[in-house]
N, C-alpha and C positions, 0 to 999 in steps of 0.2 A: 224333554229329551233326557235320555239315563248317557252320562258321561263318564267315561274309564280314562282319568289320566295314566300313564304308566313312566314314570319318572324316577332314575337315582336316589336324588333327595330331596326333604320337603322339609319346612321347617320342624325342628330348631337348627338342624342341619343346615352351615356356611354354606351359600354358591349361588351365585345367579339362575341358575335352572331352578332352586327349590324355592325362590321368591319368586319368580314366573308364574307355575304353576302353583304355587297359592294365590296370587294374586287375580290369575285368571279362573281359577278355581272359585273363589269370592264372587266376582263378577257375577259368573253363570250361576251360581246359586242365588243369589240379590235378584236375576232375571224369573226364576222359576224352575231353573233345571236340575234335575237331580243329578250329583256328582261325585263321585270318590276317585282316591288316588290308592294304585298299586305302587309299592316303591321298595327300597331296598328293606336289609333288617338292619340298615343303617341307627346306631347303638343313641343320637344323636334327635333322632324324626320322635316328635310327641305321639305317644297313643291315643288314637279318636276312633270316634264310631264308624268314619268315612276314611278312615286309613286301613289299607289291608298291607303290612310289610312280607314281606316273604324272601328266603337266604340265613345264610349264614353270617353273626352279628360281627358288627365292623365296624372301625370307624370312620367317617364322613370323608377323609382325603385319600384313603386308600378305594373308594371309589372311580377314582379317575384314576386308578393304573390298571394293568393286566396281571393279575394276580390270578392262583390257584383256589380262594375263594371265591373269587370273582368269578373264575368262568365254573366252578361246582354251581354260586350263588344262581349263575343264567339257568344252568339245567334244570334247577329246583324251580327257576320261575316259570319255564317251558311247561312241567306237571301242572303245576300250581292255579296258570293260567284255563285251567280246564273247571276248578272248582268256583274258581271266580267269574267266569265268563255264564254258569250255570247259573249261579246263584242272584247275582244284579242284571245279566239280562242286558249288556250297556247298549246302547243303537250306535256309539261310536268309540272309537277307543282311539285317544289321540297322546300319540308315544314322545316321548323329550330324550330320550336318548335310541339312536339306530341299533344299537344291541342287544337291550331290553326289547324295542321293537320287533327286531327280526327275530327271538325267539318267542314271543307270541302272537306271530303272525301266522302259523300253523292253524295251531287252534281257534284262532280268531277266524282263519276261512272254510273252518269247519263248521265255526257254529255262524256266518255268514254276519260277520261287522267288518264294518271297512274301516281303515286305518289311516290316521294322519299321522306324518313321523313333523314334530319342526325340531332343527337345525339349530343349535344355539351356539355354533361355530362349526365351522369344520375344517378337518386338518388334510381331508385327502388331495388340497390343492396348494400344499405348503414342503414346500422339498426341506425345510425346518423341523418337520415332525419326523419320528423314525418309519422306516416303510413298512415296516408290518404295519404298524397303527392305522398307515394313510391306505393299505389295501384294505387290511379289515374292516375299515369306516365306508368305502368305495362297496366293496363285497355284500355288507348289509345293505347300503342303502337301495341296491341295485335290483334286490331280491328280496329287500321285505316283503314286496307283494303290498307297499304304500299305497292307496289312493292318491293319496298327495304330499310332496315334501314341502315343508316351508324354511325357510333360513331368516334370523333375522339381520345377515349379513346381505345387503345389498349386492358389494360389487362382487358376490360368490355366484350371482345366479348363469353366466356367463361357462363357470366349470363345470357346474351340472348339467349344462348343455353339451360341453363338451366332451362329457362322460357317457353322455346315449341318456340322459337323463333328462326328461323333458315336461313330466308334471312338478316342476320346481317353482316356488311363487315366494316376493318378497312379502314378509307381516312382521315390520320390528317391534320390539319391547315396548310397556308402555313404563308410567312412571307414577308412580301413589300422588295424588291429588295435592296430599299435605303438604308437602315439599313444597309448591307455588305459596305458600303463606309465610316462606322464610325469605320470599324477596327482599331484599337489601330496602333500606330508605335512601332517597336520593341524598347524595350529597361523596364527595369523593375521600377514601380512608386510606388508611397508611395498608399495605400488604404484609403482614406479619406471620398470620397465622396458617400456615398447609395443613391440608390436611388428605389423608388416604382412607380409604374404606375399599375392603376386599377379603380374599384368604392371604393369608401366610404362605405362597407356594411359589414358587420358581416360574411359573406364567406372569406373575403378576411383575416381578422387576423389583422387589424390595430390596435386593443386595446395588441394583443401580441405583436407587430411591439413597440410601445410605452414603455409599459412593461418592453423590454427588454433595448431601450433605456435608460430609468429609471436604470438600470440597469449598463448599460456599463460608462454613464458620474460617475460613483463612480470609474472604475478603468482607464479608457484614456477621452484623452482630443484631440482636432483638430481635430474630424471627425462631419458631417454632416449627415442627412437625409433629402433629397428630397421627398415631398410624390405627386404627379399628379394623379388629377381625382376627382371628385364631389363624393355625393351620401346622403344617409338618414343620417349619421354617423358622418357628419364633424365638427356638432356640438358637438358631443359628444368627438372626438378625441381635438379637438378645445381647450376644457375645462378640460382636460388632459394633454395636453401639458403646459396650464395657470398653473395649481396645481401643476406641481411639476417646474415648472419653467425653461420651455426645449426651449422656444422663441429660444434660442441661437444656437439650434441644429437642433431641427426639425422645417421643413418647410413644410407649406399647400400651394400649390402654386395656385390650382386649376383645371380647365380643360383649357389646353394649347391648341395652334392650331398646327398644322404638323408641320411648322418649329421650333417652339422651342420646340416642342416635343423631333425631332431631335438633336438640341440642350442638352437636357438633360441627354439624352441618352451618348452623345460625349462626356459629360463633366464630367459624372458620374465615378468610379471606380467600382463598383460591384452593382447588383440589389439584391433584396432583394421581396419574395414574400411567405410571412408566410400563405397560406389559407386553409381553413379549410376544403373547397372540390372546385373541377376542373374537367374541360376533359382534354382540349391540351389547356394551356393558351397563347396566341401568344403574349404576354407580355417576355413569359421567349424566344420565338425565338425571338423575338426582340433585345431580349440584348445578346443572344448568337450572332446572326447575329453582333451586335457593339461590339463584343468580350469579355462582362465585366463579370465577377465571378458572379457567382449566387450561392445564397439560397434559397431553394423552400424547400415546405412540401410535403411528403411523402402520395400524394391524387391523387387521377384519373388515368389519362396517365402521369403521370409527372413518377413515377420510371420505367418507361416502354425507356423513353429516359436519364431522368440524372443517372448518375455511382456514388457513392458517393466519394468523394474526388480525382475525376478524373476530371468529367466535372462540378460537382457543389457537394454545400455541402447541403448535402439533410437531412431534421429535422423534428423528428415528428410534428403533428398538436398539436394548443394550445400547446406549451413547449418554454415559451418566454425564461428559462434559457438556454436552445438549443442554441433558436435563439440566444442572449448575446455572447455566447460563440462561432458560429460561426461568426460575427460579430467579433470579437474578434483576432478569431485565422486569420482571411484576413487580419487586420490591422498587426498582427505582422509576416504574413509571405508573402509578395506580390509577391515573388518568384513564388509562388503555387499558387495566385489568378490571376497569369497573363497566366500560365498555363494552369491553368482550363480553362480560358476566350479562349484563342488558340483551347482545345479540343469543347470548344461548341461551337465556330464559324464553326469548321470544321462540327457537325451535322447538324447546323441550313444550309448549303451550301445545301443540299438535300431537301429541304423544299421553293418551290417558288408556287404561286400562279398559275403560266403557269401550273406547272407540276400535281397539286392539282386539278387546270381546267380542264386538259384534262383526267383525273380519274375517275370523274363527270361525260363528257362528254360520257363516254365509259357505265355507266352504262343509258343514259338514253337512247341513240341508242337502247342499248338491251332491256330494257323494253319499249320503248316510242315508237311515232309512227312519231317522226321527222327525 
């Protein structure tokens, strides 16, 4: 089967959607399918023989706004989509973001591929987002002319029902393999080390994540924050950290490569993921997979998988004294942080990329013509 991701960004570009789709990308090539990604001209995405960028060059976080290159960059992909759909021939063409989607779904039904858009959140059922956003996001999805949408947000599928939208199906994230091989050894450890992996963006909560550290160095001492990953923000976090005088504690490390990603992950005690909206972050299977206690907020598909004080300790959005205090209560009871770390390793087990792929796989059979 000839496969046309068409996706914002793709690695080396930060974000959960462009490890998605390489990683599913991977899969179906490992199975026998030929595959390429259409994506931004995002300044950030490595050049490959199976990359076709097209747009105006940008950098990777100005992606997710609404900008003037942004919507030039759609129109160019509208053209664009005519050279490439000639050229590969793809039998299905499965979109990651509804904007990029709906402008080549024209030519896609011209030259007769059917289309899968998935969902790696969505904001049109969030009165938090601003409403242009949430109609625009509603307007595409409505009328891309999709085969099929997928969300990897569970308790989202309920709103696309109630949008008139009813080819809508859950496929969440899966989780790289490697990560199950940084399972903790039995035996119960002190909780010192947090740690975060993400972008540097006002979704994620890093100014609450700080916040609350501000917070916890007035009642304990001997714990850390790790924070990994770029983004618009790091200055701002940067000069937060200087002000209250957290050198000592939190750490900006940056954007790490796979091995000491891994690394981090191994050496961490508990993760930590304050944000303020999500689908299915593969951030928190990632550290269920390396077995460590997590904190997440109560956003997207996350209360759809964590239990509160079973598998993780789950905290409203923006409520850094939440966070503080969850934070807090892992350092003085590691009994229950090594527990929880045991119960999310056991979800995250159900969660592989193979099994995610052939999910995919099954709906484009049915709609596609490979």
């Amino acid at each position: 089967m000839r496969i046309l991701h068409v996706a914002k960004k793709y690695p080396k570009a930060i974000g959960g959607d462009a490890h998605v789709v390489h990683s599913l990308a991977s899969c179906q090539r490992d199975v026998g399918h030929d595959v390429w990604v259409l994506t931004t001209n995002c300044r950030e995405i490595v050049e490959d023989k199976y990359v076709i960028k097209c747009g105006i060059s940008d950098r990777a976080q100005n992606y997710d706004r609404i900008t003037l290159k942004r919507i030039v960059s759609l129109v160019i992909l509208f053209f664009s989509a005519f050279r490439v759909f000639s050229g590969i021939k793809p039998d299905i063409i499965h979109s990651h973001s509804p904007d990029m989607g709906f402008f080549v779904s024209i030519p896609a039904r011209l030259f007769h591929i059917p289309i899968i858009q998935t969902c790696h959140g969505v904001s049109f059922n969030d009165p938090g987002f601003p409403l242009l956003k949430r109609h625009m996001e509603l307007f595409f999805l409505k009328y891309g002319g999709f085969a099929c949408i997928t969300t990897v947000d569970k308790l989202s599928l309920p709103d696309f029902v109630a949008q008139g939208i009813g080819n809508a199906v859950y496929i969440p994230n899966g989780v790289d393999q490697t990560f199950f091989s940084l399972a903790k050894e039995s035996g119960i450890t002190a909780v010192s080390k947090f740690l975060f992996v993400g972008r540097l963006e006002h979704q994620k909560g890093l100014d609450v994540l700080v916040d609350a550290v501000i917070q916890l160095v007035k009642m304990k001492s001997g714990f850390s924050v790790a924070i990994i990953g770029e983004g618009s923000l790091k200055e701002e976090i940067s000069r937060l950290i200087s002000i209250h005088s957290l050198e000592h504690v939190v750490h900006l490390a940056g954007t790490v490569g796979h091995d000491e990603l891994i690394r981090q992950y191994a050496s961490a005690d508990a993760f930590l993921l304050p944000s303020r909206w999500e689908g299915l972050p593969l951030t928190l299977l990632e550290a269920w997979a390396a077995e460590l206690a997590v904190v997440v907020s109560r956003v997207g598909g996350i209360p759809a998988l964590c239990e509160d004080m079973v598998n993780a300790v789950v905290i409203e959005p923006e409520d850094s004294h939440s966070l503080c205090r969850a934070m807090r209560f892992l350092m003085d009871n590691p009994a229950v942080a090594e527990k929880m770390g045991h119960e999310g390793h056991r979800v995250a087990t159900s969660y592989s990329w193979d099994s995610v792929s052939r999910k995919y796989e099954d709906i484009y059979r049915k709609i596609g013509r490979g």
